[in-house]
Structures are given as C-alpha cells and as structure tokens.
N, C-alpha and C positions, 0 to 999 in steps of 0.2 A: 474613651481614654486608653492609650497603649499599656497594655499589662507588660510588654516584652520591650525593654528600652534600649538595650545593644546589645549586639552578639559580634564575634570572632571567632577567628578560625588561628589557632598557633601549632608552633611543633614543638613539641614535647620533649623533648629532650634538652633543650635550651630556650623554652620560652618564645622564641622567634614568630610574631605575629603574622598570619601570612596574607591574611584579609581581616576586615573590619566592617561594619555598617557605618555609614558615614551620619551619624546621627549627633544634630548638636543640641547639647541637652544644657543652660547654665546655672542648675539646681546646683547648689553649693554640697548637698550629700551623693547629687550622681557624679558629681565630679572626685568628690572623697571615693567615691566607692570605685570607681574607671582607675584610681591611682591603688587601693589594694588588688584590683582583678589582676594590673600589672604584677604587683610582686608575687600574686599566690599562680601567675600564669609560667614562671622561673623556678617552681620547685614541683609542677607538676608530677616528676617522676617520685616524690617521695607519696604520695595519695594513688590511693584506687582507681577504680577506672570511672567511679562518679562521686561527686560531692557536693556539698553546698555548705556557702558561707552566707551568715546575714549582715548586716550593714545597717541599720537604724530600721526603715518602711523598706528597705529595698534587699534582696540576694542574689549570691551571686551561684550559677549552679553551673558547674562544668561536666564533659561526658568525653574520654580521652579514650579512642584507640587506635593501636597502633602509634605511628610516628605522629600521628595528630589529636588534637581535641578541640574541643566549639565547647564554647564558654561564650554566657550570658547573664544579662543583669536584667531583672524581672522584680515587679512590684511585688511585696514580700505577699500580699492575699493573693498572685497567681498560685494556682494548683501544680504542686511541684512535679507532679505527672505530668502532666502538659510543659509543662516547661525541659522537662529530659525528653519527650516526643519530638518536641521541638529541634531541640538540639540533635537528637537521634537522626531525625530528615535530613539534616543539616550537613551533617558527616557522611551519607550517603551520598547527595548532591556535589560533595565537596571530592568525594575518592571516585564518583565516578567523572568529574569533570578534569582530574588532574590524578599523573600517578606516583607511585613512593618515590620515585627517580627525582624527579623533579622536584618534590617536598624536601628531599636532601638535600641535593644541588642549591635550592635557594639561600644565598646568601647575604640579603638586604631585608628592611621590613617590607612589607604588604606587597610581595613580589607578585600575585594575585589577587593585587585590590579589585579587577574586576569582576570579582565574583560577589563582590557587594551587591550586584544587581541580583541574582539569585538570594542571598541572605535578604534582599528589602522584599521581594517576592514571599519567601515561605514566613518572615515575620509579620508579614501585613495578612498573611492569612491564619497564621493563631494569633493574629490581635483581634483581627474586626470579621474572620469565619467562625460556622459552631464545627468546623471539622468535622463534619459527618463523615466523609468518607476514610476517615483516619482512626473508626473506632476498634478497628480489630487490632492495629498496631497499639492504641491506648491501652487495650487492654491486654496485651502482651506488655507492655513497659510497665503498667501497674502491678501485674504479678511479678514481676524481675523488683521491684522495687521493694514488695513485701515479705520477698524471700531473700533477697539482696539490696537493704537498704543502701543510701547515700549515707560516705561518710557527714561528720557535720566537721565543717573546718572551724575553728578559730582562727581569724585572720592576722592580730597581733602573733601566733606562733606562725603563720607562712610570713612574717614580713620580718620575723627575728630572720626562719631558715634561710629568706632572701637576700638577707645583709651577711649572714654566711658565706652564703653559695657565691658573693660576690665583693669578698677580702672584705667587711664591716662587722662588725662584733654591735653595731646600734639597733636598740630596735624600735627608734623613732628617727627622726634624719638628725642629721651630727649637726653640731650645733655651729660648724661652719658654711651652712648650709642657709643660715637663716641672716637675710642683708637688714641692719640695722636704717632706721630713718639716716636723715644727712644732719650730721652735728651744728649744732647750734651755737650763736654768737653766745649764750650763755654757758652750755656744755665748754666751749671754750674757755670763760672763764671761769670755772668751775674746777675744769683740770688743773691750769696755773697756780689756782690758789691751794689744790689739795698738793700739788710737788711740792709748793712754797712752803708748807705746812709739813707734809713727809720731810723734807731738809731739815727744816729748823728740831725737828724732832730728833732728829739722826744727831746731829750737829749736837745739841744739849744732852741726849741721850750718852755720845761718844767720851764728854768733856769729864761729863758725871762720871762714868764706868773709870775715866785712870783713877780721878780721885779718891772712886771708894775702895779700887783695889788697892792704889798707896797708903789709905790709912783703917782705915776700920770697918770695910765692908757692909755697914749701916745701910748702905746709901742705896743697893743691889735693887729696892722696891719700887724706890724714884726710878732707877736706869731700867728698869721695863717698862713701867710707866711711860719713858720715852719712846722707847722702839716700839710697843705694841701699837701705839698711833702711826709710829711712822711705817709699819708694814699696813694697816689697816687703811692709811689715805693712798699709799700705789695700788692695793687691790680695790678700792673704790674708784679710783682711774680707769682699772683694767673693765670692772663690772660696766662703766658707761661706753668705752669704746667697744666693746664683744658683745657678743649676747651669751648668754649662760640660761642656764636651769634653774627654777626659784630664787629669783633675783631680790624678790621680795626679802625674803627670809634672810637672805645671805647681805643684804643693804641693811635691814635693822638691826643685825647681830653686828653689825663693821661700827655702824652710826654706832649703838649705846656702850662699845668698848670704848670710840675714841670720846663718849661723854664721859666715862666712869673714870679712864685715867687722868684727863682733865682735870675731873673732881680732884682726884685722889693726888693731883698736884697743885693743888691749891696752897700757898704758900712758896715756891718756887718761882708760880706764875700769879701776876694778881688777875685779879674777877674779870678785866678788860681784855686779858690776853687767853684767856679760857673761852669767853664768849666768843671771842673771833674763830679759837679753834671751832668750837661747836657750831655756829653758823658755818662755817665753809664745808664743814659735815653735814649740816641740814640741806646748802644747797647743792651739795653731790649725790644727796639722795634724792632730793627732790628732782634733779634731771636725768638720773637713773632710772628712776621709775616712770618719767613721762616720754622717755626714746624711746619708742615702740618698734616691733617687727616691722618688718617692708612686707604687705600682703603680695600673697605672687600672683602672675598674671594667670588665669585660667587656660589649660590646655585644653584647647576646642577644636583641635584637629583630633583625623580618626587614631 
C-alpha cells in the first residue's frame, strides 16, 4: 500500500504549482484533503520552513526553501521523518533540474509537469524501498526535526488566511458557491402560494394599520400579526431559491412565527383561512428542506 499518495512542487510566494504527481486517487477525504493542500499551498510565506497539517487518516507535510517548496500527502501512520526525507530529495532533484530564473519567470500552472517523472521515481521508492542507502541523510533530518520541530498547521486557520490573501473574509466557501438542485413543479407551486399569502398579509396588514391609527390604536397587535407573516412567507421564498447556512433552524423559526400569528388572529381570520395559511407554511418548508446541494464534480486532474 502507498504510504506517500501526492507530492508537488510550488513557488512560494504565490502558491503557483509548478509540478504535481499525476496520481488519481477518488477517496472522498484525499480529495478533501488535495483541496486544503491548495489553500495552505497560497500562504506558504506566513509558515516555516517545514510543517504539517493532519486531515482525518491522512497529512499533509510541506519542506519550503527558497523560492520553492514540495509538499505532500501521506497516510497519517507514515514516519513523519521519512516523509521531510522525502520531500528534502525532492527539492534537491527539483533545483538541480531547473534554476531560480526560471521558477520566477513561470508564469502558468505546472510549467514543469515534466518532472513528474522524477517525483513518480523518488515516490515509488519511499513507498515500496527500505531506503537503505538514504540512512545517514535520515538521520540528519531526524536530528534537524528534534532540535527544530515541524510547525503543526491548523488547516481551517490557512484556509481563513487563504480567503484573505485573496479579497474573501469566508472561511468556508460563500455560499454562492454552492448550486442548488433544479426547482421543482412543486417548489414552484409553493413559491406562488407563499407570494399569494405574503400579499394578502401585506394587503390586511396595510388596511388595519389606517384604521388603528384613525381611531384608537388597539388594533397595532393585529397589524404585526400581519406583516410578521408577510416578511416571514418572502424570506421562506428567498430560503428555497438560495442556499443559506442552517436552513433548518432558520425554516422552523419562519414556519412557527407564521403559525403563532395565525393563531393569535383567530377571529379576523376563521379556522379555514388559518389552515390554508399554515399549510402553505408546511409545504414551504417541507420543499426547503428537501432541495439539496448539487454535489460537485471531483477534481481528478493533477
């Protein structure tokens, strides 16, 4: 089994990947984990010159110097010595096949994907050699390790500094980011009937509000009682068409205001015209909560 599951080569100052291992892995956490390596690979310059982050079973250990660094994803029970060995060969291979010139100069990703053949070379042999001949450098990295540990990154703080470094203030993806399923013949009628319903609110709401202000302002409890349903059925609109953040939470707290004012208009409205409201409440949540995310396609390229 490969202990050592992708490695790259970026430039440090911007992130800019210049080679990769063309390795297609469709594990749902190496795919999670290839999407933080990217962000924590864009703030490089605020980290040491070595770190590691962990990720579920898997980490990610980076070794940056100078204008480059090789960063890798390794199964979390590799020997985190062998895996900066690793990376350490890796950067030597890499500066003496190409020089600073040229790492500047590039201006595109993987301007040097050919050096994947070399990264599939030195990986395949800390996967499946006992590197014997690599013991005096191991244990030169091991004392550098002991005396100069690896930072430990948290990866949620490199993927806030990421949305930083690149005009976002999120430190999950924004949530227009995330494509809703395709609306349904009932989400359609669901909407109709919550407008139909926000109107008629607005509309009884407006009628009440002259009357109580012409006579005795009694009536003020009724005239919210309108409008809180009728802001309450447009944001239950809004909630089915978007996607938002705890949608849960935010649908039952919409649903049992516009049942409470309902209630609490009983008499204005009779029993038949309350139920109607609260059913078209029931089935706007009901189709809120079953429009799911659109899952995204996997990036399976290097």
């Amino acid at each position: 089994m490969s202990m050592i599951l992708f490695a790259c080569v970026v430039r440090v100052r911007d992130g800019l990947p210049l080679s990769a291992s063309t390795d297609f892995h469709l594990d749902q956490d190496f795919l999670e984990c290839r999407k933080r390596l990217k962000a924590l690979s864009s703030v490089l310059t605020r980290y040491p010159q070595r770190g590691t982050a962990r990720e579920r079973d898997l980490s990610i250990h980076f070794h940056s110097s100078g204008e480059v660094a090789c960063m890798g994803i390794c199964a979390s029970s590799y020997p985190a010595v062998m895996a900066f060995c690793f990376l350490e060969e890796l950067q030597w291979e890499f500066a003496t096949a190409y020089d600073a010139m040229s790492v500047g100069l590039a201006s595109r990703p993987y301007a040097f994907l050919e050096f994947d053949n070399i990264i599939q070379k030195v990986k395949s042999r800390f996967n499946y050699a006992n590197c014997a001949p690599m013991k005096v450098n191991l244990e030169k990295i091991q004392e550098e390790l002991q005396s100069h540990p690896p930072m430990q990154v948290k990866l949620e703080e490199a993927e806030l500094m990421n949305g930083v470094v690149n005009g976002h203030a999120e430190l999950l993806e924004p949530a227009s980011a995330h494509r809703m399923q395709p609306v349904s013949a009932a989400g359609i009628l669901s909407l109709v009937l919550n407008i139909m319903c926000g109107a008629l609110n607005l509309i009884r709401g407006v009628h009440l509000a002259e009357y109580s202000f012409q006579e005795d302002h009694k009536g003020i409890g009724n005239v919210i009682a309108f409008l809180v349903p009728f802001v309450a059925c447009f944001l239950l609109c809004y909630l089915y068409l978007f996607y938002s953040s705890a949608r849960r939470v935010k649908v039952f707290v919409l649903f049992v205001t516009i049942c409470v004012c309902n209630i609490y208009l009983y008499g204005l409205r009779n029993i038949w015209q309350i139920l109607f409201h609260i059913g078209v409440a029931s089935l706007s949540a009901h189709q809120i909560l079953t429009r799911q995310v659109m899952e995204k396609q996997p990036d399976c390229g290097v």
